[in-house]
RODO-2510 file (C-alpha; in nm, 4 decimals, decimal comma):
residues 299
     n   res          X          Y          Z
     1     x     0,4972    -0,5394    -1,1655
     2     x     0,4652    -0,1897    -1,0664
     3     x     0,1988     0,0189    -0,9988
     4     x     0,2060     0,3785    -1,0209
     5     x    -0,1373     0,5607    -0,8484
     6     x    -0,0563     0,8875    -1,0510
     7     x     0,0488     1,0100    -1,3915
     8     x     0,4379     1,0788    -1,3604
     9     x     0,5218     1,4631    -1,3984
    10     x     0,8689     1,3197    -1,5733
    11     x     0,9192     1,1515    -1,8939
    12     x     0,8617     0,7778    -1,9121
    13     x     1,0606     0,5076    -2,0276
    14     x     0,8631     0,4548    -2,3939
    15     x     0,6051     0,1698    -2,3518
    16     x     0,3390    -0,0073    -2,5286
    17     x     0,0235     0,0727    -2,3574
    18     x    -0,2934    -0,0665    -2,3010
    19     x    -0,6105     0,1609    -2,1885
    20     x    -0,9369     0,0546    -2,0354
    21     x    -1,1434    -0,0288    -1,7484
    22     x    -1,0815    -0,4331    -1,7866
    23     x    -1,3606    -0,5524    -1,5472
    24     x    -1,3955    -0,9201    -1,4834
    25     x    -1,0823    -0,9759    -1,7142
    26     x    -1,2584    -1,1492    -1,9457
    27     x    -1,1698    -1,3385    -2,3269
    28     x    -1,1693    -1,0140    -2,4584
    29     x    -0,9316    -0,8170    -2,2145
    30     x    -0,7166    -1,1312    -2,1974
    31     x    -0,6750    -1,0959    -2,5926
    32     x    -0,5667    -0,7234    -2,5698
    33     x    -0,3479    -0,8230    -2,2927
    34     x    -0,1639    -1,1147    -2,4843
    35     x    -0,1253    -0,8584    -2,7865
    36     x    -0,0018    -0,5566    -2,5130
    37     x     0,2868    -0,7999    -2,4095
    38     x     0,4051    -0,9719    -2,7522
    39     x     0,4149    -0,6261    -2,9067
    40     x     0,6431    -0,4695    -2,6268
    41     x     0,8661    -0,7977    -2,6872
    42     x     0,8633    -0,7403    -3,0646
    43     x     0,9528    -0,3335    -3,0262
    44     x     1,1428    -0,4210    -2,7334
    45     x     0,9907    -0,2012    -2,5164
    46     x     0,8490    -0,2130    -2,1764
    47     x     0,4380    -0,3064    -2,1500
    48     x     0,2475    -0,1286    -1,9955
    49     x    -0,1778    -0,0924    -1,8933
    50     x    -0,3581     0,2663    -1,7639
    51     x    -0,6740     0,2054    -1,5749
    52     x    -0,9607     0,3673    -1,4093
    53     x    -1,0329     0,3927    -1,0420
    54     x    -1,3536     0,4213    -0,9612
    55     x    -1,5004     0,2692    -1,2843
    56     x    -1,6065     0,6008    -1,4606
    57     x    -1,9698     0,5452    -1,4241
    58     x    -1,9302     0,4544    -1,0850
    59     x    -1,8071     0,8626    -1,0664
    60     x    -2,0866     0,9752    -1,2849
    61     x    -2,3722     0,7613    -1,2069
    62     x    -2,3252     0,6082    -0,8696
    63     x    -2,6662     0,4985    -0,8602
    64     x    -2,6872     0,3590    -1,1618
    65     x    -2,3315     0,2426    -1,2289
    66     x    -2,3376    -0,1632    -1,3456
    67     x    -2,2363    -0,4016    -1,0636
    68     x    -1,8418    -0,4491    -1,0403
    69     x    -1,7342    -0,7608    -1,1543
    70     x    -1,3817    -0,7293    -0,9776
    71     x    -1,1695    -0,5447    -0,7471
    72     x    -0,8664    -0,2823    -0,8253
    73     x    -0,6363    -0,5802    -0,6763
    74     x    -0,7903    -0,8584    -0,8131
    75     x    -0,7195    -0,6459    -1,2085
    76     x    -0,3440    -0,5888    -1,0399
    77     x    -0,3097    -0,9694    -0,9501
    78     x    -0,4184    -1,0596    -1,3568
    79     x    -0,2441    -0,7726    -1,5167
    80     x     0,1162    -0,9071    -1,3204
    81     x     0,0152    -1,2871    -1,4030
    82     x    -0,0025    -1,1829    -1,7707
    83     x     0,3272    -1,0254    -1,7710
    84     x     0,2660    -0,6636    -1,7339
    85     x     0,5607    -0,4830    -1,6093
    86     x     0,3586    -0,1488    -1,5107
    87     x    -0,0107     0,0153    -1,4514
    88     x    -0,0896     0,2976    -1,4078
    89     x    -0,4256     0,3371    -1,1888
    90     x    -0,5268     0,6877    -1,2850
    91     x    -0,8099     0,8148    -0,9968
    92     x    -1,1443     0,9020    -1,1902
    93     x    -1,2483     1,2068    -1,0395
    94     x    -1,4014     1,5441    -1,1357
    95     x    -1,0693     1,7045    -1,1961
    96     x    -0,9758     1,3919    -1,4453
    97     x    -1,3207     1,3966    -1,5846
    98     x    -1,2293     1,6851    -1,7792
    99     x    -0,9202     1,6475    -1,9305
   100     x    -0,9814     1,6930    -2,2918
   101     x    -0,9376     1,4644    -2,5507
   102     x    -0,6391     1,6061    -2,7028
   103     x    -0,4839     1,6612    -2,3622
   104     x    -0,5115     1,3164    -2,2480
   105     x    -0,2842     1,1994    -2,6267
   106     x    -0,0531     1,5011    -2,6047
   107     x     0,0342     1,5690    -2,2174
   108     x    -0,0589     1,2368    -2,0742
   109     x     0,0036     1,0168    -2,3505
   110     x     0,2731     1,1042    -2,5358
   111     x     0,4545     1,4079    -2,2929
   112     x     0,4687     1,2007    -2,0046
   113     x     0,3842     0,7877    -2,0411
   114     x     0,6091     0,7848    -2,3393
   115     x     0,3382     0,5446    -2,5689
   116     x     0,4711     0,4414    -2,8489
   117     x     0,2299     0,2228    -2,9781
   118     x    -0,1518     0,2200    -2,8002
   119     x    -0,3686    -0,0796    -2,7832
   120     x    -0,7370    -0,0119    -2,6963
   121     x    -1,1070    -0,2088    -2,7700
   122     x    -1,2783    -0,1078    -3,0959
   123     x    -1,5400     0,1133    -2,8998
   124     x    -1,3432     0,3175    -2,6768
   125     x    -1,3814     0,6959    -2,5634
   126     x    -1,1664     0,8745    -2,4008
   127     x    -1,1641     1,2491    -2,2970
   128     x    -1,3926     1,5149    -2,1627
   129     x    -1,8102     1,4192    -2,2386
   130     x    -1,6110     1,1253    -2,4105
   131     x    -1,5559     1,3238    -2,7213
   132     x    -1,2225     1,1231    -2,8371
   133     x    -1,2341     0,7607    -2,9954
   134     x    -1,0026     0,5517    -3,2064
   135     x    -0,9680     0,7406    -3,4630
   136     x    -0,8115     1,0414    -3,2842
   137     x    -0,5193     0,8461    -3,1874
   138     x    -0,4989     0,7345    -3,6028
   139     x    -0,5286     1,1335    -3,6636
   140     x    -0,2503     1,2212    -3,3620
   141     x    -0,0268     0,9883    -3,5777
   142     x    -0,0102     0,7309    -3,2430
   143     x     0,0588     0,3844    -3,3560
   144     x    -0,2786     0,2256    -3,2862
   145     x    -0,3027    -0,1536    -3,3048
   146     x    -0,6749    -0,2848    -3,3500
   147     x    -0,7855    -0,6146    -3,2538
   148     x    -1,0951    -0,8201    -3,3891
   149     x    -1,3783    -0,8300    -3,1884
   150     x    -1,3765    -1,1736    -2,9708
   151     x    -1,7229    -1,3839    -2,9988
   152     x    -1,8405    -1,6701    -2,8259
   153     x    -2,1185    -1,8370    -2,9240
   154     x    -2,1569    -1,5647    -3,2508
   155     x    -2,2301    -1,2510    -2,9977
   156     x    -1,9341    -1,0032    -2,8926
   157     x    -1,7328    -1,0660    -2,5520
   158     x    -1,7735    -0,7971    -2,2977
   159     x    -1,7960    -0,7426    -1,9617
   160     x    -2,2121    -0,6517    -1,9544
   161     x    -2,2761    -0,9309    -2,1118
   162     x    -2,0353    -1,1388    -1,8033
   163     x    -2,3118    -0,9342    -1,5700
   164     x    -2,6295    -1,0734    -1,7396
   165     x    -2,5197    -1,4182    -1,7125
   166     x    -2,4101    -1,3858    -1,3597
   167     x    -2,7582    -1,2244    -1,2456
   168     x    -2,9111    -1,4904    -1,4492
   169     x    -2,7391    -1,7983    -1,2111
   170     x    -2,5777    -1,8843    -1,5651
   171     x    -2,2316    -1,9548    -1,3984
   172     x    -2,1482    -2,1951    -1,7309
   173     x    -2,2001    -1,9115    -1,9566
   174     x    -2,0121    -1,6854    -1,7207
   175     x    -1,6944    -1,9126    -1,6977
   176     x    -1,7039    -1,9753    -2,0820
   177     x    -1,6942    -1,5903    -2,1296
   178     x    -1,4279    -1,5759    -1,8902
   179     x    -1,2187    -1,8891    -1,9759
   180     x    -1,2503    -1,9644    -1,5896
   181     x    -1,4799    -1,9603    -1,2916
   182     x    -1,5929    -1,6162    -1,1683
   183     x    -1,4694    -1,5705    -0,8218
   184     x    -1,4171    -1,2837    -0,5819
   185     x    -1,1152    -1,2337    -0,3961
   186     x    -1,1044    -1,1071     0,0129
   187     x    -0,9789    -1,1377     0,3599
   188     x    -1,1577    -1,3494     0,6091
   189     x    -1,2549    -1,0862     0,8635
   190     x    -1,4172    -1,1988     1,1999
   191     x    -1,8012    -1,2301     1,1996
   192     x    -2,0585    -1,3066     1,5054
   193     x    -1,9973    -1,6749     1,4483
   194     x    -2,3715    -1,7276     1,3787
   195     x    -2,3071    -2,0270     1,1142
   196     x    -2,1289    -2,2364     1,4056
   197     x    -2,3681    -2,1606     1,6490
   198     x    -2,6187    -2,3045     1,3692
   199     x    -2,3219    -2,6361     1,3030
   200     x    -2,2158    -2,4962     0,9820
   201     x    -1,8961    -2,2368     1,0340
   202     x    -1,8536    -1,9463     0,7807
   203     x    -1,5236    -1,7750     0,6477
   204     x    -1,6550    -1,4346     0,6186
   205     x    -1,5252    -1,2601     0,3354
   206     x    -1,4932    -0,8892     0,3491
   207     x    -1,6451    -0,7484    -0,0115
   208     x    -1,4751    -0,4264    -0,1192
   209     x    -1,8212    -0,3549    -0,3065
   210     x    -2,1260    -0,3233    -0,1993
   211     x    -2,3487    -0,4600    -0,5360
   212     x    -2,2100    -0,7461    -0,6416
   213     x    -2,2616    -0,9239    -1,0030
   214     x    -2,4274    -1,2302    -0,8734
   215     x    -2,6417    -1,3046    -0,5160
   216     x    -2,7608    -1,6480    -0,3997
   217     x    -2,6477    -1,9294    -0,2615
   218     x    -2,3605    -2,1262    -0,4460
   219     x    -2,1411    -2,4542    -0,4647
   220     x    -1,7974    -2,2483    -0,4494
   221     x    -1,4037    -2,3703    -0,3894
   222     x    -1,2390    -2,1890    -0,1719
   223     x    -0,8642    -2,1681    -0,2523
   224     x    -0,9318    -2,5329    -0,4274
   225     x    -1,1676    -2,6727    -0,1009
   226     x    -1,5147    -2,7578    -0,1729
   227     x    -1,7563    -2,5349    -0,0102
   228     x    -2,0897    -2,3784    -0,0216
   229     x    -2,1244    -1,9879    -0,0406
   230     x    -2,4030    -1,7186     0,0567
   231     x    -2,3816    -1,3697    -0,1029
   232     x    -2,6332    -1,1440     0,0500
   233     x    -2,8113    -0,9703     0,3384
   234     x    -2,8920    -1,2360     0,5353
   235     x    -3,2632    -1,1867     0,5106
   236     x    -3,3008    -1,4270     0,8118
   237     x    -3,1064    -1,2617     1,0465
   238     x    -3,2536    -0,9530     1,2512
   239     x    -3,0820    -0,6154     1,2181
   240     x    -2,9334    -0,3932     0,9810
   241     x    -2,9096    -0,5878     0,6287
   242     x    -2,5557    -0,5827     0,5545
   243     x    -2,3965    -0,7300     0,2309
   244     x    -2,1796    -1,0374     0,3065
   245     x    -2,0141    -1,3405     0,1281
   246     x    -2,0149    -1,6087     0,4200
   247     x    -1,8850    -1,9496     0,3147
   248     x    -1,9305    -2,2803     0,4587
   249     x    -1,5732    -2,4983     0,3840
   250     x    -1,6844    -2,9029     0,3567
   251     x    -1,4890    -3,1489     0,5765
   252     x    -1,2953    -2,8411     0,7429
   253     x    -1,2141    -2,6939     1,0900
   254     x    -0,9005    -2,4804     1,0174
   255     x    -0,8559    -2,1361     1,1176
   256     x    -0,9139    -1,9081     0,7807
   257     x    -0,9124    -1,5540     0,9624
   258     x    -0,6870    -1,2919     0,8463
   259     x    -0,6025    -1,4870     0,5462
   260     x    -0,6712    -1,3509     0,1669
   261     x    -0,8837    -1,6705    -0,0042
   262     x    -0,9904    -1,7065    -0,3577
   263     x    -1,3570    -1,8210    -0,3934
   264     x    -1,4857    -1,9573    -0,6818
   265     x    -1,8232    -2,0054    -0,8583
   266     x    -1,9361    -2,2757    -1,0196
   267     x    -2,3030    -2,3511    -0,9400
   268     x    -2,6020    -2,1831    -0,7964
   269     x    -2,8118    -2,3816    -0,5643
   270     x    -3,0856    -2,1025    -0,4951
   271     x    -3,1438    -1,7294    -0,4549
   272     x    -3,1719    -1,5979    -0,0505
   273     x    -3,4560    -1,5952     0,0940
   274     x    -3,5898    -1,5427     0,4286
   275     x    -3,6965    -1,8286     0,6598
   276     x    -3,9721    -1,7982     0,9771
   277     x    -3,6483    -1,9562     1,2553
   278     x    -3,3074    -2,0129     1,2329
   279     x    -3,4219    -2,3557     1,3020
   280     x    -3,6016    -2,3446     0,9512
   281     x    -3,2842    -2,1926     0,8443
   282     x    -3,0343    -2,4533     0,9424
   283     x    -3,2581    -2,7269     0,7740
   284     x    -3,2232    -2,5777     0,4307
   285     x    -2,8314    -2,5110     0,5047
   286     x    -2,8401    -2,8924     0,5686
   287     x    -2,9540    -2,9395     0,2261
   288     x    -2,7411    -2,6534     0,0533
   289     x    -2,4571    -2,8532     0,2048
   290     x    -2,6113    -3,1947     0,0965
   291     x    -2,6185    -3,0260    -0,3367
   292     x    -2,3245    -2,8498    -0,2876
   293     x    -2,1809    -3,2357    -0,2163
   294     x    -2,3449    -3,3767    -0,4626
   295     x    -2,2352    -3,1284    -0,7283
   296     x    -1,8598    -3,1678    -0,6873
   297     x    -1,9388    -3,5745    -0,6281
   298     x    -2,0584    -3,5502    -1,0007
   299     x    -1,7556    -3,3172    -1,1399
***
């Protein structure tokens, strides 16, 4: 797949294209996807997917922007497993903040991406103080093809709603809204080594973002190994509080550093907390371990 950080000054090879933030990939993105790539096979043209970097209330709210439920490479890896041959990752900044509605169809759109057909969700806005929405592409005579609204469990798909159940330790819920287990992506990055010194070694797992969807203490896979996961600040641990994702591989003594792993989610044993010792500590990591066993005994 290719991926193109900047809007092309020359004409594009016409595409089918797909707009939209697509955090956490969920049922609903992976719809719009599966529609992007069987219409560019049915028009024969190429597929294509523009999206946002930061998240655009990340740009205008940074304070208040929702929790990110994946990274810009972990969107790339799914886009290219879904058979997207391009994406373009246009940088959400003040200058692309206010590019006008008609601007972004006519110059960006059409003059230069070449769309030919656009594919976005029901509710999208697009443009300076978001004044453009579906049917502006209907009135710019842009083919426009809708999809129904995806439900589980009678209520809409969407990525807020992959947040709530997340925050709420409802990793079923998550993983149904999904269709697989939420897991964050990263390299294993060298730490202080405190979880051997304690008898439990950590791959440390360097996390692009610093407010994660979910916090806690999990029974995780890492790259298909049984494990057990803490997300946090480490309450227990003196010094700055620094977000981490440290996780504890069962029945394992390889070397992990350096390497990109895929961790998983798929139960939470607790939230963090802080302990009086790291003796006190290393007793309930005993019995984190101990669940986490059970958990994948019983799957």
């Amino acid at each position: 797949m290719q991926v193109l950080r900047h809007i092309p000054a020359t004409l594009q090879q016409p595409c089918v294209l797909a707009i939209g933030n697509f955090d956490g990939i969920h049922l609903g993105h992976q719809a719009l996807l599966k529609k992007l790539t069987q219409t560019a096979q049915k028009l024969n043209l190429s597929s294509a997917v523009m999206t946002f970097e930061p998240h655009p209330r990340e740009f205008f709210m940074p304070g208040s922007a929702p929790a990110r439920l994946c990274s810009l490479r972990e969107k790339l890896e799914y886009f290219a497993g879904a058979g997207v041959e391009r994406t373009y990752v246009c940088a959400f900044n003040r200058h692309f903040a206010k590019i006008t509605a008609d601007e972004f169809m006519q110059r960006i759109l059409r003059q230069s991406l070449n769309a030919e057909a656009i594919l976005v969700g029901e509710d999208f806005r697009f443009g300076a103080q978001r004044a453009g929405s579906v049917t502006d592409f209907v009135d710019a005579k842009f083919n426009l093809i809708s999809l129904p609204q995806v439900n589980l469990n009678d209520s809409r798909v969407s990525s807020t709603r992959v947040r709530l159940a997340l925050a709420a330790g409802e990793l079923q819920e998550a993983t149904a809204l999904l269709g697989r287990p939420y897991s964050i992506s990263g390299k294993v990055i060298h730490g202080a080594e405190r979880g051997r010194k304690l008898g439990f070694p950590t791959a440390n797992v360097h996390m692009r973002h610093e407010r994660p969807a979910l916090t806690g203490v999990y029974a995780v896979k890492l790259d298909g190994l049984n494990a057990v996961a803490n997300l946090g600040v480490r309450p227990t641990i003196a010094g700055i509080p620094k977000l981490s994702l440290e996780v504890h591989v069962l029945d394992f003594d390889a070397d992990l550093y350096d390497k990109h792993v895929h961790v998983e989610f798929f139960h939470k044993i607790r939230d963090e907390m802080k302990f009086p010792s790291l003796d006190a500590l290393k007793v309930q990591i005993a019995k984190d371990v101990a669940i986490a066993r059970d958990f994948f005994v019983g799957k």
